[in-house]
C-alpha positions in Angstrom: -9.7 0.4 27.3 -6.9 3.2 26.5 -7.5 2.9 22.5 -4.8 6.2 22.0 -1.8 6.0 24.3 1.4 8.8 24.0 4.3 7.9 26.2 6.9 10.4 26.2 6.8 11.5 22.7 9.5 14.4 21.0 9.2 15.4 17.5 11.4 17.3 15.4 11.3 19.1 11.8 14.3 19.8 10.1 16.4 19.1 13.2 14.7 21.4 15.3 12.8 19.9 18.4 8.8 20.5 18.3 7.3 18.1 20.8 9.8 18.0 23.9 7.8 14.8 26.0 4.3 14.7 25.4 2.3 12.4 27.6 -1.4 11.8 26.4 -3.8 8.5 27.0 -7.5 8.7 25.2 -10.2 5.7 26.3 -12.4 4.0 24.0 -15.1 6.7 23.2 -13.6 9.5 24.8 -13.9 13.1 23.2 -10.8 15.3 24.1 -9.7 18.3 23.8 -6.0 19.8 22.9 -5.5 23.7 23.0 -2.9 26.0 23.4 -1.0 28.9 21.9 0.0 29.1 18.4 3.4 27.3 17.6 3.0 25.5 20.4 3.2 21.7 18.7 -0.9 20.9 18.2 -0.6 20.6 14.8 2.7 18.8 14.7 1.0 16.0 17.1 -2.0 15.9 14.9 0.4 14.7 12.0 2.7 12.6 14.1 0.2 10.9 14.8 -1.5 10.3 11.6 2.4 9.3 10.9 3.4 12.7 8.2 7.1 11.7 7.0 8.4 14.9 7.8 7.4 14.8 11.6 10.4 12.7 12.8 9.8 10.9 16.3 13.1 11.1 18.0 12.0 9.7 21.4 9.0 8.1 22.9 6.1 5.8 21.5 2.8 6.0 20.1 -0.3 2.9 20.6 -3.6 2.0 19.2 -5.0 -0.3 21.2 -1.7 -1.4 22.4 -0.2 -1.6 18.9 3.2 0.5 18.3 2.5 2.7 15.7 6.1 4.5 15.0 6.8 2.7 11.8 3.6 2.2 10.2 2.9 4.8 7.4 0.0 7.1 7.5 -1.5 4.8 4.7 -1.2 1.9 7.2 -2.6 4.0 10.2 -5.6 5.6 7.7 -6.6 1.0 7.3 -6.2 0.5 11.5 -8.7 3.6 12.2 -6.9 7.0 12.2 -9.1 9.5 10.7 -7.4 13.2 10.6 -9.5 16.2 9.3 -7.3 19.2 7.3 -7.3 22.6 7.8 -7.2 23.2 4.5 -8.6 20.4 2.0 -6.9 20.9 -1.5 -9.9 21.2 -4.2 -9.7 18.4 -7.0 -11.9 19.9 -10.0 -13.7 17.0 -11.8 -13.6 14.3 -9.1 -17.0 14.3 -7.9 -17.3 13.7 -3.7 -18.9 10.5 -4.0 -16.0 8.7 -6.6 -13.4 10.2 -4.0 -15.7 8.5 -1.1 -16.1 5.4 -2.3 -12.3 4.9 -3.7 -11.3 6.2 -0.2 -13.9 3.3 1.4 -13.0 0.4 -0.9 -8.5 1.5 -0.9 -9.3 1.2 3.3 -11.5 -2.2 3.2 -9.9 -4.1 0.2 -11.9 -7.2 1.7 -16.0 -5.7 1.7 -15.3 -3.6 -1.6 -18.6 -1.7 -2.3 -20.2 -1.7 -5.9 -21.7 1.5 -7.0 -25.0 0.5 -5.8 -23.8 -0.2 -2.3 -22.1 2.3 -2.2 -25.4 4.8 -2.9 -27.1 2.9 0.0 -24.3 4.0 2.3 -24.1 7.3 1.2 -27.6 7.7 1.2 -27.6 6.5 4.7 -24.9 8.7 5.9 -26.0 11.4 4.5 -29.3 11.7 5.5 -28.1 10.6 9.2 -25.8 13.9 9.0 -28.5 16.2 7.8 -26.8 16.6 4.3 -28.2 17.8 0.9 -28.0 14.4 -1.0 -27.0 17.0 -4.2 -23.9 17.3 -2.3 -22.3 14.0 -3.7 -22.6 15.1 -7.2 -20.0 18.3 -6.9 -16.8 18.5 -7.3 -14.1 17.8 -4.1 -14.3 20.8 -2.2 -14.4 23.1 -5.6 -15.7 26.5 -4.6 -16.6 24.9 -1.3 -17.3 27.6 1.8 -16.0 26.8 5.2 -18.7 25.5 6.6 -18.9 23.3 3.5 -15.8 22.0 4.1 -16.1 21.1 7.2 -19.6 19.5 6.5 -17.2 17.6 3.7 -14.7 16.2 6.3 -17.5 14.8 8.5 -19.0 13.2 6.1 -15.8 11.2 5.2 -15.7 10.3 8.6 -18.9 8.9 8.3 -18.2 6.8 5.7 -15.2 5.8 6.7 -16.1 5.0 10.1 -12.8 5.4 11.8 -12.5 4.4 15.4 -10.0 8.0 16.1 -10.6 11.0 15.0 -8.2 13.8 15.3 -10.1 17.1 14.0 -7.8 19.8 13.8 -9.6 23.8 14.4 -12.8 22.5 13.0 -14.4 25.3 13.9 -11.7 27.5 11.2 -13.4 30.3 9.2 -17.0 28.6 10.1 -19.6 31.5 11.2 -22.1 30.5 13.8 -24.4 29.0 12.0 -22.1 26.8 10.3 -20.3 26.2 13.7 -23.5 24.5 14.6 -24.2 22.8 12.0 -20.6 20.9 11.6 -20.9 20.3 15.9 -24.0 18.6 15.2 -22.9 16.3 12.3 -20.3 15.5 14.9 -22.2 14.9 17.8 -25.0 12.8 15.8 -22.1 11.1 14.2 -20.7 10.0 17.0 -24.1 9.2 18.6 -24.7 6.8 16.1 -21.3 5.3 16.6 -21.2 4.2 20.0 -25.3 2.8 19.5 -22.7 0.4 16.8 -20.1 -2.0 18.0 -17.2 -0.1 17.8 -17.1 3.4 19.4 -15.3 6.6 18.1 -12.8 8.8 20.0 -12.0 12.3 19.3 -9.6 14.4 19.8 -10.6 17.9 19.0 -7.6 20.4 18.3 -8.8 24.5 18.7 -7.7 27.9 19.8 -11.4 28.9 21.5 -13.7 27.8 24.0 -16.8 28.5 21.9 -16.8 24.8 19.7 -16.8 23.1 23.2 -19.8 24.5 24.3 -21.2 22.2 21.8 -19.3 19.2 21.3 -18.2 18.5 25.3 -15.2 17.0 26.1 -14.4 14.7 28.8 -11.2 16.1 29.5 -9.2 19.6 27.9 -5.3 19.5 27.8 -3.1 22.6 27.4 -0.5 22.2 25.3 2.4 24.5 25.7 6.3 24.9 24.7 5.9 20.9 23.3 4.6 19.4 26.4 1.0 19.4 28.3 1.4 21.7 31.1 -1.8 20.9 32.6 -4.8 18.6 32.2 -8.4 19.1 33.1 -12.3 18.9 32.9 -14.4 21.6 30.4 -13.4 24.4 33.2 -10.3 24.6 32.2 -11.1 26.0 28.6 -13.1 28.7 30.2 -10.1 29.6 32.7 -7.9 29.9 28.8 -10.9 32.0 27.4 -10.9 34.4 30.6 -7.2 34.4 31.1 -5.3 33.4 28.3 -1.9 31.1 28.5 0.2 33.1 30.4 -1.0 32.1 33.5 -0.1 28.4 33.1 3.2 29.0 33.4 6.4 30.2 30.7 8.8 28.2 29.2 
């Protein structure tokens, strides 16, 4: 089942045209990958999809499982499964990660609202699946957070969350190789334990370098260029970019 379809889609910001046709279909399960140079529209179709107000879709369509997405706000997207990691997650001094977890689980499932206690169960759970110090629930949101702790951070909301899409964007920004490995792990155990479940996670993983694949292995790689795909193909294809760089896929 195609559970992310893109049919034709241009974007613009401020009147300028970002995305100029972009044609993109993920299955049920599917981990993807989208690279290409900067400025080249990634980030803009991370947030069009995830339905940003100031991305404006000027032409084309995108599904969830067949549902038309264009006018639903990201609020609305967030409750049908859209999960989108951030670059850069804002700190909030005082909010401890586990208030801002559970407000974030019980404002996306108003019907199975967790009490505290349930809530600790799940975290517990989650946590202990993802390898996690369980001391990590008492700080404050990303306050003084490294990278790597960051990142850990925004898997960990996935795994509470337990969204069906999940669009990562340069995961692997400012992590060292250790942390690299442990945030691809989280990933790859997260997703493990997701399609063992009934419903079963897609990704599609946004970066610059061909080193975060080697770890988390994508079914297919897209090159995304001047707004549009220019070509589409299996794990190869990242290590033809890493040896060759963009140029050879053609200019604008």
């Amino acid at each position: 089942m195609n559970q992310l379809q893109i049919k034709n889609l241009h974007v613009a910001i401020e009147g300028k045209e970002i995305l100029k046709g972009v044609n993109l279909t993920i299955k049920d399960g599917e981990t993807q990958a989208l690279m290409g140079p900067n400025g080249s529209g990634k980030s803009t179709l991370a947030s069009t999809i995830m339905g940003h107000p100031n991305f404006h879709v000027t032409k084309g369509s995108i599904f969830l499982y067949g549902q038309r997405l264009n006018k639903l706000k990201p609020d609305e997207r967030a409750k049908k499964g859209i999960f989108l990691s951030f670059q850069n997650p804002i700190e909030v001094a005082g909010l401890s990660i586990k208030h801002f977890l559970r407000a974030a689980f019980n404002n996306l499932n108003p019907e199975s609202k967790l009490s505290p206690f349930e809530f600790e169960k799940l975290f517990e759970e989650k946590i202990k699946l993802l390898k996690i110090n369980k001391n990590f629930g008492g700080r404050s949101l990303n306050e003084g957070f490294s990278g790597g702790e960051r990142k850990k951070l925004e898997i960990l909301q996935m795994a509470i969350l337990q969204p069906c899409l999940v669009i990562l964007d340069e995961a692997d920004s400012g992590l060292d190789i250790d942390a690299l490995r442990d945030v691809t792990q989280a990933i790859n155990r997260l997703k493990k334990a997701k399609k063992a479940g009934k419903n079963r996670m897609s990704v599609l993983l946004i970066t610059h370098y061909n080193r975060i694949l080697k770890y988390i292995k994508p079914d297919k790689v897209h090159i995304l260029m001047h707004g549009r795909v220019v070509k589409s193909g299996g794990r190869q294809l990242a290590t033809q970019v890493e040896k060759r760089g963009y140029d050879w896929l053609g200019s604008k």
